[in-house]
N, C-alpha and C positions, 0 to 999 in steps of 0.2 A: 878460662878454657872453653874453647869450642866444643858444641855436640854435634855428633855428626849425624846425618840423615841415610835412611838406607837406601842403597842403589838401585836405581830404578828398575822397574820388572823387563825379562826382554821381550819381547813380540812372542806368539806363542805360536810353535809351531805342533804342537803332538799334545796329547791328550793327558791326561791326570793319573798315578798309577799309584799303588803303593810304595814308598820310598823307608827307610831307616833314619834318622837322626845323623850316623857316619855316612850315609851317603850322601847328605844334603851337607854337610860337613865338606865333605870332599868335591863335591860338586862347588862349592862357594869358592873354595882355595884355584880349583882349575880357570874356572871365572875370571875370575881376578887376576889371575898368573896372565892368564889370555888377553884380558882387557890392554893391563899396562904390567910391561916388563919391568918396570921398576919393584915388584914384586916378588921376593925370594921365600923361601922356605927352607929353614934348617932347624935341625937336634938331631939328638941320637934316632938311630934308625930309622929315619923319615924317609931315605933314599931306594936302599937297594932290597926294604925288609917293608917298605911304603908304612912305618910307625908298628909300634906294638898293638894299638888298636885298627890298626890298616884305614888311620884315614887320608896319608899319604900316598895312599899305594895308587902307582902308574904316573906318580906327579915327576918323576926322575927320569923314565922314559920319554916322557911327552917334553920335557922341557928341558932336559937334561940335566949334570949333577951341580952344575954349577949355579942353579936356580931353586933346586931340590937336592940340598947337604948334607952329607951324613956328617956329624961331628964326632971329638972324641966325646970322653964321659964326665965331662966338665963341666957343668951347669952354669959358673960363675963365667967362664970362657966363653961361652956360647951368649950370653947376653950381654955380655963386655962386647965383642963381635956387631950385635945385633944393632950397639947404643952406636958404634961407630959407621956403621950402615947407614943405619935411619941418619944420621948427621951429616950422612956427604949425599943425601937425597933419595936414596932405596927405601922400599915399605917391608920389610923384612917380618916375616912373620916364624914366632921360635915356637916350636913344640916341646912343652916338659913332657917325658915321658909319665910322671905321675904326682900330683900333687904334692905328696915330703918328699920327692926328689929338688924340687924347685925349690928347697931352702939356703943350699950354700950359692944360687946366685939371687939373695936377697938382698946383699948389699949392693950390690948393682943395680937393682929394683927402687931402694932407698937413695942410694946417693946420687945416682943421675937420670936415669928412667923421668923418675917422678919430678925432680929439681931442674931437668936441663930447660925447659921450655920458660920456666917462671929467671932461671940463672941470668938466662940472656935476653932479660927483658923482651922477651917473646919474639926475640927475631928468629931465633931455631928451636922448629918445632922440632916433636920427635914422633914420627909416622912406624912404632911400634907395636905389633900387636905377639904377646904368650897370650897361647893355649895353654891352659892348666886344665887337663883332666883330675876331679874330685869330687870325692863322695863316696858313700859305700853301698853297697849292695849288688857285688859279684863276688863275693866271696874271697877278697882278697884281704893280705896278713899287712900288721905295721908298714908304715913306710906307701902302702898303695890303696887306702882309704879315707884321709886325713879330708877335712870339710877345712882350707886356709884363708877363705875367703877375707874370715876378720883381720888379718894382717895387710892386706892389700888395701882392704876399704879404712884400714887407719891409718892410710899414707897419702899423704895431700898429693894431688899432682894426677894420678891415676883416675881413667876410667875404668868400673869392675863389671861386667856385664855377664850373666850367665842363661841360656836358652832352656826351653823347657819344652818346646816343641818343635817337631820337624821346620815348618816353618820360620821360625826365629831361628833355628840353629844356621838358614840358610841365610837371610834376611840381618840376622844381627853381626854374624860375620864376616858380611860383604863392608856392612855399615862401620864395624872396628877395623876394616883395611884400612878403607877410606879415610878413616879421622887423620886429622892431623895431630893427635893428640895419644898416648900411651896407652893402648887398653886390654886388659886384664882378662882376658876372655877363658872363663870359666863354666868347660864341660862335663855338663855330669856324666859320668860313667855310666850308670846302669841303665839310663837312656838312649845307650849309643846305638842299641838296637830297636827301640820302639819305634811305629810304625803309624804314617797317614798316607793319604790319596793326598799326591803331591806330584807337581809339573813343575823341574828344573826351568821349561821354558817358558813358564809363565807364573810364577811365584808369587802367591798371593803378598796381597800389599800388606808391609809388619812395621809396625809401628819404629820411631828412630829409637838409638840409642835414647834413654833418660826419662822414657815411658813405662809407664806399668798399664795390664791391658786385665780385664775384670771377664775371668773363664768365665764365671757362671755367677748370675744374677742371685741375691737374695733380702731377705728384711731383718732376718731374725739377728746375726752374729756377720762379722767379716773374720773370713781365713787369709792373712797373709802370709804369702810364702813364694817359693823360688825355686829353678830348678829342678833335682831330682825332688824335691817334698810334694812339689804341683801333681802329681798325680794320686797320691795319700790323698792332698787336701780334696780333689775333687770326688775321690770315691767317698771319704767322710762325707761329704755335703750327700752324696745321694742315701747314704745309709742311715743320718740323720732325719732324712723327709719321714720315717719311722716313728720316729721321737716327737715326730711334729716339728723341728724347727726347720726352717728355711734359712741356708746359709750360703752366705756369697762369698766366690774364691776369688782374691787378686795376684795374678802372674809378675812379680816386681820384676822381675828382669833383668832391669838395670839397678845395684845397689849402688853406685857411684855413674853420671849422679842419680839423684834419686825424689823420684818423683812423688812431690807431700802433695801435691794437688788432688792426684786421683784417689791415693791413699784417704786422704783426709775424708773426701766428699763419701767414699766406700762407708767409713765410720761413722761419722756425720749422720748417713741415714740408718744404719743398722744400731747404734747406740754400744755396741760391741765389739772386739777384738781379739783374735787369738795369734800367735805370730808362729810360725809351722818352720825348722830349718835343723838340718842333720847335723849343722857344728853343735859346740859346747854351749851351753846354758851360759854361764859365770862369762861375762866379758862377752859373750858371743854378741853376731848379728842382733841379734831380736832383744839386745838391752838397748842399743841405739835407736832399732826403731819403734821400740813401744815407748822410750822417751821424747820421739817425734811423733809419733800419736796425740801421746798424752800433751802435748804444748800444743797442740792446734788443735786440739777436740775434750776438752777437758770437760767441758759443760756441756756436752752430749751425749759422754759415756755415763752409762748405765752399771759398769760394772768393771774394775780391772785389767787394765792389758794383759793378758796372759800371754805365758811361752810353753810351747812343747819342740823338745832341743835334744840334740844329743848328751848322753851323761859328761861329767864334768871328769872324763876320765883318757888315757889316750887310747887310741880303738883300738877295738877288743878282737880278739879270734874269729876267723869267720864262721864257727860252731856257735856262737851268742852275740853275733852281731845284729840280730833279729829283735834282741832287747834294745839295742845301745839304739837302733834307729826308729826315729819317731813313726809309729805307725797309727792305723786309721782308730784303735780301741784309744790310746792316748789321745788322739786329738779331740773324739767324742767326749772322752772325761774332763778336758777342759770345760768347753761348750756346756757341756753337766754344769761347771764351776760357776762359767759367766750367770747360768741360770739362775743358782743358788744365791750368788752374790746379789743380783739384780732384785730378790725377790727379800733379802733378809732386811 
């Protein structure tokens, strides 16, 4: 499978402002749309209601509904749809309205998504990209906080890519238009509002898909993490300068595929690892990659790969969802752990 590279910056015409996450979301979809019409947009409510998270909105106006589609409530239909698009030459991009929505069109996701391009001895790509809004922390009940990542990254075939900052949300999903290849692009929710000094028309250069990029520099321990956890991890690293440890955060970005190089060399000099992410512990993300850790850095670590993860439970209320997601006192208690270990 190809990775693809992000789309070049455009000339800059205006100056740098504060932007949102959904704005630079929306902004990348307009792009694109703009660029090449081969580019549609559909699911529920994308159209007339511009998404439940309005990162649609004005995309049905400007280009009308036949490029911007409302569907029915049919998730499996909508990417049955999508597979047959991408296959007669369209880049169709599907919006789940919410991560456990996106489960009854997983056999879709499994049986041709991921299989069509390997099926046909790679003469038909499939130029596919879902939006899956996931993760917690807006206060939302069952069914609209679910962290599903680990089902996508266990399906051969699929790119899984999720942004953590304005920047990437702009940059990586220009870059998953582009692919020729199926990708997974995974927004965190509670992000969709945070904010940087950011210019649509001159957008800093982000790394391509299948990169990880290293927020903050450290010696003492490495934070990997992703997504909505990246801003936990980075405020741990400052509240840990406290403690005395110096800890460095890595932005994975990309979990499929996934980059052991930068990872590795992160570990390699710190002798530590903690792996930070809001799904579940048991089976989650962070058992596969503290097992790619552990085989390329074995004789460097100092102490345990550890996880700080969501409970091994389905999400909770949004009155005690404050427990169920990892936060900055958890991930220092790790960090405490590597200590302790390193020293006994």
């Amino acid at each position: 499978m190809s990775t693809a590279t992000a789309a070049p910056a455009a000339a800059s015409t205006g100056g740098a402002k504060p932007a949102t996450m959904a704005q630079a979301l929306t902004r990348a979809l307009r792009d694109a749309m703009t660029e090449d019409p081969a580019v549609h947009v559909l699911g529920e409510d994308v159209g007339t209601l511009g998404g439940v998270f309005r990162i649609t909105d004005g995309l049905a106006a400007e280009f009308g509904d036949d490029r911007c589609t409302d569907t029915p409530l049919a998730e499996a239909g909508i990417l049955g749809a999508a597979v047959g698009m991408a296959m007669y030459g369209l880049r169709p991009v599907v919006e789940m309205q919410f991560d456990a929505f996106a489960y009854p069109s997983f056999e879709q996701v499994v049986s041709h998504v991921a299989k069509m391009r390997n099926r046909t001895g790679g003469k038909l790509p499939l130029p596919l990209t879902i939006r899956v809004p996931f993760g917690g922390g807006i206060g939302g009940v069952e069914h609209h906080s679910d962290s599903s990542e680990i089902y996508y990254m266990a399906t051969p075939g699929l790119h899984v890519v999720t942004p953590a900052t304005v920047e990437d949300a702009y940059g990586l999903l220009r870059a998953s238009i582009a692919s020729d290849d199926p990708v997974v692009f995974m927004e965190p929710k509670r992000l969709y509002w945070s904010k940087a000094v950011w210019s649509p028309e001159a957008p800093a250069a982000v790394e391509p898909i299948g990169r990880a990029v290293v927020r903050r520099p450290g010696r003492g321990a490495t934070l990997l993490t992703y997504g909505p956890s990246l801003p936990v991890c980075l405020e741990a690293a400052e509240a840990a300068v406290a403690e005395g440890w110096d800890l460095e955060v890595v932005d994975l970005r990309s979990l499929v595929p996934f980059d052991d190089e930068t990872v590795a060399a992160s570990v390699r000099r710190t002798g530590r690892a903690v792996v930070v992410h809001e799904s579940q512990g048991f089976a989650g993300p962070g058992g596969e990659i503290a097992a790619r850790v552990t085989e390329r850095c074995f004789h460097h670590l100092e102490a345990p790969v550890l996880r700080v993860a969501g409970f091994d439970v389905p999400y909770p209320p949004p009155m005690i969802e404050r427990h169920h997601l990892p936060g900055v006192d958890r991930v220092l208690d790790a960090v405490a752990r590597l200590q302790w270990e390193a020293e006994r």
